[in-house]
C-alpha positions in Angstrom: 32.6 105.0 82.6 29.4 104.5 84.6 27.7 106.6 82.5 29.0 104.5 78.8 27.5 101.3 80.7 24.2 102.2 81.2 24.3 103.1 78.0 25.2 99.9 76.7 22.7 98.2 78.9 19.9 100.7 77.2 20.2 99.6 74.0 21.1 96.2 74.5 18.4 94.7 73.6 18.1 95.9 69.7 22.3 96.3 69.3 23.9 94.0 71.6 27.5 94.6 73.0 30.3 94.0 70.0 32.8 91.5 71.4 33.7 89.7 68.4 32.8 88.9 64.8 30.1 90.6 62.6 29.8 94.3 63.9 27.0 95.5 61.7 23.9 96.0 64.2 25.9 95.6 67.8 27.0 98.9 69.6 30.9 98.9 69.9 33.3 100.6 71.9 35.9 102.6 71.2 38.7 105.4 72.5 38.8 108.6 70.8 41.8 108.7 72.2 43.3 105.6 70.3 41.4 106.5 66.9 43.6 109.6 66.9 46.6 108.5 67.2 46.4 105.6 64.9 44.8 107.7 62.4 47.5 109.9 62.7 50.4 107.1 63.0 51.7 109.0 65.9 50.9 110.2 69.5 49.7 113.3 70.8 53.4 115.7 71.3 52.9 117.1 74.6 52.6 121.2 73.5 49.6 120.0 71.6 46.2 120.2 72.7 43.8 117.5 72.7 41.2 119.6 70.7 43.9 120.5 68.5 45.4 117.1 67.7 41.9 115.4 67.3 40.5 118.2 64.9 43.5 117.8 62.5 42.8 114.0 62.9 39.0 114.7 61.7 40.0 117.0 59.1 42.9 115.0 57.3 40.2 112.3 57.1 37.7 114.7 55.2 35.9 115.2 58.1 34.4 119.1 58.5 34.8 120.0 62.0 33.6 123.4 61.7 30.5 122.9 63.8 32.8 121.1 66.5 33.1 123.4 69.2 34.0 120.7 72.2 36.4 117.9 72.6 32.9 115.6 73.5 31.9 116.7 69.9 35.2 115.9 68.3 35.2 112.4 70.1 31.8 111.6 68.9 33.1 112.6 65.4 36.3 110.3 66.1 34.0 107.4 67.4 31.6 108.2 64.3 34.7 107.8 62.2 36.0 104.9 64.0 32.6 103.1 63.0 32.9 103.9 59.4 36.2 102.2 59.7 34.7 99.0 61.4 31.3 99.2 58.8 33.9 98.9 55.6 35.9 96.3 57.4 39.1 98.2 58.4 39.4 97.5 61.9 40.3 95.7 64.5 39.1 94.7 68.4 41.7 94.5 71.2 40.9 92.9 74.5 38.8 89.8 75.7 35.6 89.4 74.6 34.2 87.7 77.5 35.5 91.2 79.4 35.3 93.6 76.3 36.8 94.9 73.7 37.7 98.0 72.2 37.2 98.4 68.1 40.5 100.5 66.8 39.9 102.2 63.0 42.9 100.1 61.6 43.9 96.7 59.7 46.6 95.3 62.1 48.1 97.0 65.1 51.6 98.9 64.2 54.7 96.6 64.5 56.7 99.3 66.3 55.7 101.8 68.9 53.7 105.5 67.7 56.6 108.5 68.6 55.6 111.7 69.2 56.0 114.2 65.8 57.1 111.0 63.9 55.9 110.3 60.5 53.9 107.2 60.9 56.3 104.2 59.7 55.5 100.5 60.2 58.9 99.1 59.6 61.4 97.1 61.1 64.5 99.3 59.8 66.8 100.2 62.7 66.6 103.7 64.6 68.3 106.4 63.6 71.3 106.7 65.7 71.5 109.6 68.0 73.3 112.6 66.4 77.3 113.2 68.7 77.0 116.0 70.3 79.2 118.1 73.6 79.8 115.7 76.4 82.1 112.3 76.5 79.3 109.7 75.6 76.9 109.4 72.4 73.5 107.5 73.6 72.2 104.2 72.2 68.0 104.0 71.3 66.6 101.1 72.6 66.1 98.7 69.4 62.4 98.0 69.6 62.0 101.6 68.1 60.3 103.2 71.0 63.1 106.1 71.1 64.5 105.7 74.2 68.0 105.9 75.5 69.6 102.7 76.6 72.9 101.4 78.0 72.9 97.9 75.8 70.6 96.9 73.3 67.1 97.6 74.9 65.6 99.0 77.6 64.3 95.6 80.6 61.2 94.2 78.9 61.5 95.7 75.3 63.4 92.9 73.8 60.8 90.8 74.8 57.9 92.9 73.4 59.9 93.4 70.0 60.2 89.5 69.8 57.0 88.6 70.4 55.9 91.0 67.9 57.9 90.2 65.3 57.2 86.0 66.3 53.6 86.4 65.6 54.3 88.2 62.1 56.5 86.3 60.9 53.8 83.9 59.2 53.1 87.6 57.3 55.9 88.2 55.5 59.9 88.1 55.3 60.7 91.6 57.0 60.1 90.3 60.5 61.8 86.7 59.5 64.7 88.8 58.4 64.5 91.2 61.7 64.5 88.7 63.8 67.7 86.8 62.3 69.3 90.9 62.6 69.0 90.2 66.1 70.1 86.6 66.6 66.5 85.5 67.6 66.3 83.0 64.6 69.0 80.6 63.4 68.6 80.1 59.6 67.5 76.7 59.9 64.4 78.0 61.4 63.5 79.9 58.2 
């Protein structure tokens, strides 16, 4: 980290630090990380390696990896790509800009949780329900999509992330109006 910051503080004085705005001509961070998995619209599965998982990344974006023999190579690629993203618009920044921020290769940040091995999907349809199998009790998943058994409806805190989600996107369109009257957050009047 100590190593990114002097960096920054090199080349501050002809690309200053991207917090917010115009990012043509500011040096911006990013987390190759995050660029994979919201490229891919899904998170790392455990069996997979990191090398692995990003070169598919690179490579189902047109990217030629063949000269990539490191995961430091492949993140530069990712943070190259990430750039191209932010260049042609198609980004966004999380955090504070007076602290920093982070610049993610996407449009808006998914509305439900990334799975492991799931197709990327961005809507508010309910969770599959869990397949019976031997033993007395079928499990519930937690209804803010994130997988996960639960007792009731969600797991503590998740209801409260899902409606806070769904609250600020409801000026975008009728699918979260609608998912939030699904779970009794919205009286009709409120439409």
């Amino acid at each position: 980290m100590q190593v990114g910051f002097s960096i920054f503080a090199a080349v501050a004085d002809r690309y200053p630090r991207f917090r917010q705005g115009e990012v043509r001509g500011t040096a911006a961070e990013v987390f190759p990380e995050a660029s994979a998995v919201l490229l891919a619209g899904r998170l790392r599965s455990k069996s997979e390696p990191k090398a692995g998982f990003r070169r598919r990344v690179l490579e189902d974006h047109d990217v030629d990896c063949s000269q990539l023999r490191s995961v430091d190579a492949l993140d530069a690629a990712l943070a190259a790509l990430t750039g191209i993203h932010a260049l042609a618009g198609t980004y966004i920044a999380v955090g504070e800009p007076d602290e920093g921020v982070i610049v993610l290769p996407i449009d808006e940040l998914p509305l439900l949780p990334l799975r492991r091995d799931a197709p990327p999907e961005a809507t508010f349809a309910e969770p599959s329900p869990p397949t019976a199998h031997d033993g007395p009790a079928v499990a519930r998943i937690c209804l803010c999509g994130c997988g996960a058994a639960v007792r009731n409806r969600f797991l503590p805190g998740h209801d409260a992330k899902l409606k806070s989600r769904l609250l600020r996107l409801r000026a975008d369109g009728q699918a979260a109006t609608q998912r939030l009257r699904e779970l009794g957050w919205l009286k009709e009047s409120e439409a």
